[in-house]
N, C-alpha and C positions, 0 to 999 in steps of 0.2 A: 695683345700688343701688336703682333704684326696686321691682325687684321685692321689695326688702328690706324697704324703707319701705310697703310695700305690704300686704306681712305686718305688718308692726311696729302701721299704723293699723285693721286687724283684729283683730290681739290686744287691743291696748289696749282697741278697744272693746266686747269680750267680757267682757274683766276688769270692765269698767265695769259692762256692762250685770248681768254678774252678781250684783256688787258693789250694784247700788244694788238689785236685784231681793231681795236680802239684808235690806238696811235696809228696804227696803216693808214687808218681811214683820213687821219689828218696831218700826213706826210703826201706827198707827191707821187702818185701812181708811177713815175718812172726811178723812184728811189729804190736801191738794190737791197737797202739793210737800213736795220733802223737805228741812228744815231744814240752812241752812247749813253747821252746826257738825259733824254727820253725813255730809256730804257724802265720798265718799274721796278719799282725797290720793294723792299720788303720778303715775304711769303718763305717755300721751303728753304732758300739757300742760306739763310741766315739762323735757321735754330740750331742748327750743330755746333756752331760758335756762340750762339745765348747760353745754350745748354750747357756746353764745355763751359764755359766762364765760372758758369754758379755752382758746376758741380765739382772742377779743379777746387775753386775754393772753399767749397764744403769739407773736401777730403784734407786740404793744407788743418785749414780754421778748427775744424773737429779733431785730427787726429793729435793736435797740439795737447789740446786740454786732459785727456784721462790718468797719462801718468806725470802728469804737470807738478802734483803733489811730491812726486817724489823726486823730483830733480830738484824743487823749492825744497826739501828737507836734507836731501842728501848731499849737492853740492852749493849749496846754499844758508847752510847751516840754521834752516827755521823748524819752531816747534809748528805741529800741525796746524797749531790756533791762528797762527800769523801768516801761514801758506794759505790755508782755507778763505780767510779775511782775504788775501789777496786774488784771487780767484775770485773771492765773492764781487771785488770791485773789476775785476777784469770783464765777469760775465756781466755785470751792471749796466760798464760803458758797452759792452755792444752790443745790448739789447736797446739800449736807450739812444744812442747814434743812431740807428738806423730812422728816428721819427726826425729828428734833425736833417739826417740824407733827404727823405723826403719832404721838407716842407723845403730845403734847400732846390734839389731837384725840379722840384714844382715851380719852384720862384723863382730864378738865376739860373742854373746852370743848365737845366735840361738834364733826360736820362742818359742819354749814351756818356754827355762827360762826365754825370754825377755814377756811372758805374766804370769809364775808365779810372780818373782819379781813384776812387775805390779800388779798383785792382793793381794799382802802382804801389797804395799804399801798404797794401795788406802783403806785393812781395815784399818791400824794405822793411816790414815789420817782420815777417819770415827771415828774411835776410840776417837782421840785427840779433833776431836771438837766435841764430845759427851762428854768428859770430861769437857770442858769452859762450857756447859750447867748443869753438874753435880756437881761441885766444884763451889762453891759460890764466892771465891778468884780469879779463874779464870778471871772471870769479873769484872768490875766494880759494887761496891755497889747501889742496887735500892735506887731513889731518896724519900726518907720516910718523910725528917723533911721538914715541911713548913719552906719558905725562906731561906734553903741554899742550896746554888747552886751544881747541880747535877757533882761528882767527871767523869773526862772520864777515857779512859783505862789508866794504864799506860803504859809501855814502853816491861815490860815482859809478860802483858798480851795481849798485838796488837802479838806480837812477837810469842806470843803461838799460837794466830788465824790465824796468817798469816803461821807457821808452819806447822797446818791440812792442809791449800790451798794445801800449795805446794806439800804436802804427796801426796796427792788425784790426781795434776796432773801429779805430776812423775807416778802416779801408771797408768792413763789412758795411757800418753805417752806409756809402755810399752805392755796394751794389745788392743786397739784401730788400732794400725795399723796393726797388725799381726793375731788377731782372725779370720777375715778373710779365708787370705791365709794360715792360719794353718789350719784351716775345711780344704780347699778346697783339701790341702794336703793331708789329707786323705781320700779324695774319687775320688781324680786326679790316673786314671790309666791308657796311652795313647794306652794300647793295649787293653783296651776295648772296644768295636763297643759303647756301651750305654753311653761313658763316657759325652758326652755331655750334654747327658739329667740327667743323676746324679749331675752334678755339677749345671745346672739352678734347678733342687728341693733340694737344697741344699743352695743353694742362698735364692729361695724364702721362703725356713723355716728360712734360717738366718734373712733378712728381715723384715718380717714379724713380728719373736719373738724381733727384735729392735725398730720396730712401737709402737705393746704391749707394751712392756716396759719404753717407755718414757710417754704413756699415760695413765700407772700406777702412773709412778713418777710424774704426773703433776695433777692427784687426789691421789689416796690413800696416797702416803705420803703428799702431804700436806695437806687434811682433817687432819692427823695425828696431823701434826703440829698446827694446828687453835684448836683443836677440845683437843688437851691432853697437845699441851704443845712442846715446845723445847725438854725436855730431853724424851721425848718417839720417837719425830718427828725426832730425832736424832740418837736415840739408834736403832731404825729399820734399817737405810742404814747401821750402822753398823755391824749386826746382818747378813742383807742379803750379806755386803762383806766377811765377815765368810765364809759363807756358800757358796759363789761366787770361794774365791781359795778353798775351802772342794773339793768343785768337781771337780776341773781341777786337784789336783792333786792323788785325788782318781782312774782317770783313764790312770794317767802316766804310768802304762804299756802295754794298748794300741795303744798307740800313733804312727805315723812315725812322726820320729825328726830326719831330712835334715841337714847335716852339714852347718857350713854358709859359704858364697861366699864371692868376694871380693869387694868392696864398689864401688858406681858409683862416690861418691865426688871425692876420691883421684882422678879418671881419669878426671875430671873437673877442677882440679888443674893442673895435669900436662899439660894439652893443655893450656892452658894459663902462665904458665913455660915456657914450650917450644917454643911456638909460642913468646915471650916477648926472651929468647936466640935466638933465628935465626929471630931478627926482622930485622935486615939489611942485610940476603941471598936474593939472586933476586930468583923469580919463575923460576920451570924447565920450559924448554922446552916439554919434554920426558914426557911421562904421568907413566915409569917404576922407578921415580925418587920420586915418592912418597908411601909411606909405608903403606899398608895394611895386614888385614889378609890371610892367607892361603885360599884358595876356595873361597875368597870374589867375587862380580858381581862388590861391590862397589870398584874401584880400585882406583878410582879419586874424590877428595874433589868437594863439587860443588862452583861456584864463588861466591854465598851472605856470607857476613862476610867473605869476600878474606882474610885478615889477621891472621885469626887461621889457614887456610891452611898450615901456615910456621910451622905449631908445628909438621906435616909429612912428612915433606922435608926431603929425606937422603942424608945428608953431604956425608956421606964415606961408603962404600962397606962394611968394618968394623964394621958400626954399628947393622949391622943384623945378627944374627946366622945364620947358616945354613938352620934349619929348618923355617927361617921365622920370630921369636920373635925379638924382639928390647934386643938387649944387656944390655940398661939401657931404664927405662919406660919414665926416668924423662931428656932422651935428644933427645929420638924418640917416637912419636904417630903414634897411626892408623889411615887413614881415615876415620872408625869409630868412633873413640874416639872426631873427632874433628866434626865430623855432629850432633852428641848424643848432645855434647855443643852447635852447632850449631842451632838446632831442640828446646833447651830449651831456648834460648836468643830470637829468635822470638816468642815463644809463651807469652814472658814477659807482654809484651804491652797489651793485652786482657786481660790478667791474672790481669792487673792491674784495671781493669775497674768492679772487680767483688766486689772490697772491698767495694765500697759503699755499696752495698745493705748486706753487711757484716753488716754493721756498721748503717746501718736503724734497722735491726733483733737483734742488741743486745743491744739496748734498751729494757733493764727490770725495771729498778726502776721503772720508771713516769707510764709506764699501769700498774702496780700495785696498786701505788696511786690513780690513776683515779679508780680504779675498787674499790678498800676499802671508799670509798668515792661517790658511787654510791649506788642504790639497786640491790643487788646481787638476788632476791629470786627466786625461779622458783616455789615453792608452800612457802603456808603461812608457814610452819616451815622446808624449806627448802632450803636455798640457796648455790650458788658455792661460794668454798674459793676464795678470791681476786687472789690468787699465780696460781690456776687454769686455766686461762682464755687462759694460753699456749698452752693448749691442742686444742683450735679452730685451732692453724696454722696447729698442725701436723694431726688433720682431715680433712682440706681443702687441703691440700697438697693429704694427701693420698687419696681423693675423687677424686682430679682434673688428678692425674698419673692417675687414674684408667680408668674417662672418657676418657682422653686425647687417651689412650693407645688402649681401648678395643671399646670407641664408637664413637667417633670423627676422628679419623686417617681412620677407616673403613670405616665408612659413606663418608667421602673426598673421599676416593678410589673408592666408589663403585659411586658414582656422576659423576665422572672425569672420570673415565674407566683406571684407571690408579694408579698407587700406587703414595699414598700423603706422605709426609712426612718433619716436620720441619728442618733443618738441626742443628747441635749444635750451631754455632753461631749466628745465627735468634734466637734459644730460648733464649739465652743468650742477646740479646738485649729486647728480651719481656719478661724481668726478671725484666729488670733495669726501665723500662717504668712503669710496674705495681707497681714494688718498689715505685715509685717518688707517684702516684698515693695513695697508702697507706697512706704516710705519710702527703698528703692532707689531705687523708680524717680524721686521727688521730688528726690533727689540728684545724678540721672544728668539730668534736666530743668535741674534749679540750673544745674549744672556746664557745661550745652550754652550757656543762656544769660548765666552770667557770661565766658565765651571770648569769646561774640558781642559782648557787650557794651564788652569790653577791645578788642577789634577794630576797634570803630567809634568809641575813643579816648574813653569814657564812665567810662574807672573812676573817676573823683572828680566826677561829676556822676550821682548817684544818681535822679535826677530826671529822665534820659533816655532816652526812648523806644526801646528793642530792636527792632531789626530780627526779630521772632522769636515767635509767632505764640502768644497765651495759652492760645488752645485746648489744648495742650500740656497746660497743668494738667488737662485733666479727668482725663488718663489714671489721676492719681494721686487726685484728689477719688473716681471711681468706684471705684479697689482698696478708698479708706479707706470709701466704701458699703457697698460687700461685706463688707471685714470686720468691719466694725459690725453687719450684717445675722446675721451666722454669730456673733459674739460675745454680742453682748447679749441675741438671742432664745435663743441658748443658755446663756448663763447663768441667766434669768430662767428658762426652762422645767428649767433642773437645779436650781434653789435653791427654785419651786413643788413639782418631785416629791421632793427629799430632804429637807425641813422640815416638821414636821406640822403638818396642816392649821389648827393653834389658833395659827400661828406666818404668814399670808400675808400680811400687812401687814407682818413683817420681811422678807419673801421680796420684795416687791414693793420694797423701800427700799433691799436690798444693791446695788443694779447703780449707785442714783444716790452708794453712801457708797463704792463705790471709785471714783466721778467725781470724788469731792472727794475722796479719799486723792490720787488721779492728780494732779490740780491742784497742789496742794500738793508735791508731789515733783519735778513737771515747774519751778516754780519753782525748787526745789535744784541741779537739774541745767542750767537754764539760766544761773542765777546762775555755777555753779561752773565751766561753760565760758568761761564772760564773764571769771572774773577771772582764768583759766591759760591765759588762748590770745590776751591780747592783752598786750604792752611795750611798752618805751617807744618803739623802731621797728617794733611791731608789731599789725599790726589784729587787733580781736579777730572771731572765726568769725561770732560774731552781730551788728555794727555796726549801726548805723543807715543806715550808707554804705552798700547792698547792694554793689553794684559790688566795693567796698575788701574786703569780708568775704567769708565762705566758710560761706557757707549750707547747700551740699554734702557739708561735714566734718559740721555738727552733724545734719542727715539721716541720715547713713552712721554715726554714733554711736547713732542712736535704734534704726536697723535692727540693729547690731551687740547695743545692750541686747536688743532682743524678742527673738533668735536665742537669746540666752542666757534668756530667758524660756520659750522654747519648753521647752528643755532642763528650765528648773525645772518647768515644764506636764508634762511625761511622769511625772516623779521624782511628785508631788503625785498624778495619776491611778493612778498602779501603787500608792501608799500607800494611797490612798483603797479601790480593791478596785472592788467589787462595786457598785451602785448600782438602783433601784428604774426601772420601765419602765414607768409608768402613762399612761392619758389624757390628756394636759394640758389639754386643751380645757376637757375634763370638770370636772377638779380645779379646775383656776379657776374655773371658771362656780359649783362647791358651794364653794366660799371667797370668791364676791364677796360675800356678807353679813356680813359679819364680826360685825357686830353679834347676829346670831343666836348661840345657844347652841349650840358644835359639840360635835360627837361625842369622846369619850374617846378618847388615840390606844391600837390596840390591839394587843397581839401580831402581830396579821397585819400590821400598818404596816411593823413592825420588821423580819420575816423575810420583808418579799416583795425584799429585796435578788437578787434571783435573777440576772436578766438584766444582761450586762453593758454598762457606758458603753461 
């Protein structure tokens, strides 16, 4: 990393120096200095404040969620079923805001205002549920008097907590998907020779500072929280959202801020407009009869999903200007416009095979329970908070990219005499396999220590201590690493090389919209165990009583769905066929500009399908 940073303050200030050696040249040889407003924007003075932005808000945003459960149960007065349910819709809306942020950002606002807004919002969402912990009224009164029954929320004070939620995930929606490609923008400069290598140390400082900071939030703020209390464990994410927009817009007059472009929905609409108007024109003959751009290679729709082809068919001579544009957008397409739709409808079916293992990974209530109900101690007066135990995924994850990457791939290569390498959809099936595997072993974990736990005559006191050692959970926190690590980079790198390039900001959004599909689901099936698995002499699987429930069944049901997930994943990869084998590295580093005017996609896009997933 420092040799990175090393390179990164070289470049920068090559760029600079050339940059302003530029503007000399076309100021006035007797000028002493070079006029503010001239000055360039952009390059190293502005990642410290990109960087701070996203990673203050990671630490606020993450360290919120792991003992969340227990503040919903304990001064909140909810059964686990209804705390989890609400988490499940919390994690929903902010995975799913963020596609929103950006198709906003892209269209209207621009990134810098679409990530300040976003950091306004996310303190006052901090703020407000720092408030329910600070106002006593806020919540429900603690249960004092022997024998009466403890009062729940009422109706303005759900309303008030559910109010922080949604603050926090409009705020993420807004700079989540753009922090990013706003760095990149300011260190993206395509006439530099180095610019490549700027933008991967630039990445990997991004990166990096996003690892750190989730695995601040998953100790220091929740030691906070165990150790001082809600309203300290509270008041810090707020304090660092503060200080989160302090800095992004303290260096708003560095900035390069890209006007915005025009949306890829609307053009997903109109081919399907169009194509549904001219659905009973018969195919040309002529291949000059269907409507493309100027300078395109792609001149001609290809056959799969033959029926959006009709949305570029030109009726009349009339309908084209001169120069090439379609008269009206919404009664003639390009054959671009109908592959780009084309290109996202087949990637659907994989795309769908990811939410399982979505939906394994967010489960947080129950390893919470299981761990507060464990021994936690790693020395005699020292043990991890329960809400911590998250932090094993994101360092099995970040251990296993590292092997994977630097000592596994090499060693393959250098055995074989030949370069090894997983392709995207291979890791994406050994995502879903380790996934299934997890939740075995989460179940076979449950299952040891609810025995133990009925043993030492604890099953209606949920609130007592096992005889029986939390380390236990890493085993399953680390599978759910792994397969996170093998899933979503391989998804992300199959939906970059099979989506064209004028399409990476939907490629970059699909991984967070089946986290909120997942979300939303895992709520269905939680619910729907809860109301078939308990009567009236019967505890239901998911209780709040850990002890009384059977934690173990609804594991061994999640592993039982991925198993038959798998099964869909094969069916979906043999449909799908053949798939595209390019650079990733590469292709992301020429799509982190988005704002720049890209390339037509061309014939050779289409037919380099060669190599197989």
């Amino acid at each position: 990393m420092e040799q990175e940073m090393t390179e990164l303050l070289s470049l920068d200030q090559s760029i600079k120096m050339e940059d302003s050696e530029q503007q000399q040249k076309q100021t006035s040889p007797h000028s002493s200095s070079i006029p503010i407003k001239s000055r360039p924007k952009g390059g190293l003075i502005t990642m410290p404040f990109i960087i701070a932005n996203e990673a203050l808000e990671k630490v606020a945003s993450y360290g919120l969620l792991p003992n969340m459960t227990f503040y919903l149960m304990k001064d909140y007065r909810m059964e686990v079923t209804t705390a989890q349910n609400l988490l499940f819709f919390w994690s929903a809306a902010t995975n799913f805001l963020p596609l929103v942020g950006a198709f906003v950002a892209d269209s209207y606002l621009g990134r810098f205002l679409a990530i300040g807004l976003g950091s306004i919002f996310s303190f006052l969402g901090t703020t407000v549920l720092w408030l329910t912990a600070m106002i006593p009224k806020a919540r429900p009164p603690p249960c004092n008097q022997v024998g009466q029954a403890c009062k729940s929320a009422t109706a303005s004070q759900f309303m008030l907590l559910v109010f922080s939620f949604l603050l926090m995930s409009i705020g993420a929606g807004g700079i989540r998907p753009c922090s990013l490609a706003f760095g990149a923008n300011q260190f993206d400069k395509r006439d530099n020779p180095n610019n490549q290598r700027v933008l991967e140390s630039f990445f990997a400082w991004y990166y990096t500072s996003s690892i750190v900071s989730v695995l601040i939030a998953l100790t220091g703020i929740v030691y906070l929280q165990d150790k001082m209390g809600w309203k300290i464990g509270f008041g810090v994410p707020a304090i660092l959202m503060f200080l989160s927009a302090l800095f992004f817009f303290l260096a708003s007059p560095f900035y390069i801020k890209h006007k915005v472009k025009s949306n890829l929905f609307s053009s997903f609409i109109q081919v399907i407009v169009v194509a549904y108007k001219n659905r009973k024109l018969p195919y040309p003959i002529q291949n000059s009869d269907y409507h493309h751009k100027n300078g395109s290679e792609l001149q001609v729709p290809t056959e799969k999903l033959r029926f959006l082809n009709k949305a570029c068919i030109i009726k009349s001579p009339e309908d084209v200007k001169p120069n090439g544009v379609a008269v009206n957008s919404w009664n003639l397409c390009t054959v671009e416009q109908v592959e780009e739709l084309k290109a996202l409808i087949r990637v659907m079916p994989l795309w769908s095979t990811g939410i399982m293992i979505s939906i394994n990974l967010s489960q947080s209530s129950f390893p919470l329970l299981q761990a507060q109900s464990m021994d936690r101690h790693l020395t005699k007066n020292f043990q991890i908070p329960a809400g911590s135990f998250g932090m094993f995924l994101m360092i099995a994850l970040t251990i296993w990219v590292f092997l994977y990457d630097r000592v596994m791939l090499p060693l393959a290569s250098k055995i074989r005499g030949r370069p090894v390498r997983l392709t995207p959809i291979v890791r994406m099936g050994i995502g879903i396999f380790v996934s299934c595997m997890s939740m075995l072993v989460s179940g076979i974990v449950e299952h040891v220590r609810r025995r133990r736990a009925i043993n030492q005559g604890l099953l209606n006191n949920p609130d007592g201590l096992v005889e029986m050692s939390a380390m236990w959970l890493i085993l399953q926190n680390s599978l759910n690493g792994i397969a996170e690590a093998f899933s979503a980079i391989g998804q992300t790198e199959f939906y970059y090389s099979e989506l064209p390039r004028s399409m990476s900001s939907l490629a970059s959004a699909l991984l967070g919209l089946g986290m909120a599909v997942a979300n939303l689901l895992a709520s269905v099936i939680l619910s729907a165990v809860d109301k078939h698995t308990k009567g009236e002499e019967k505890e239901s699987w998911v209780s709040s009583s850990i002890n009384k429930g059977h934690y173990e069944y609804y594991y061994w049901l999640l592993a039982i769905m991925t198993a038959f997930n798998m099964l869909y994943f094969m069916v979906c990869k043999w449909a799908y066929g053949p798939c595209v084998d390019i650079d990733i590295t590469k292709r992301m580093l020429e799509v982190s500009d988005d704002d720049l005017p890209h390339e037509n996609m061309s014939r050779r896009d289409l037919n380099s399908r060669q190599a197989s997933c």
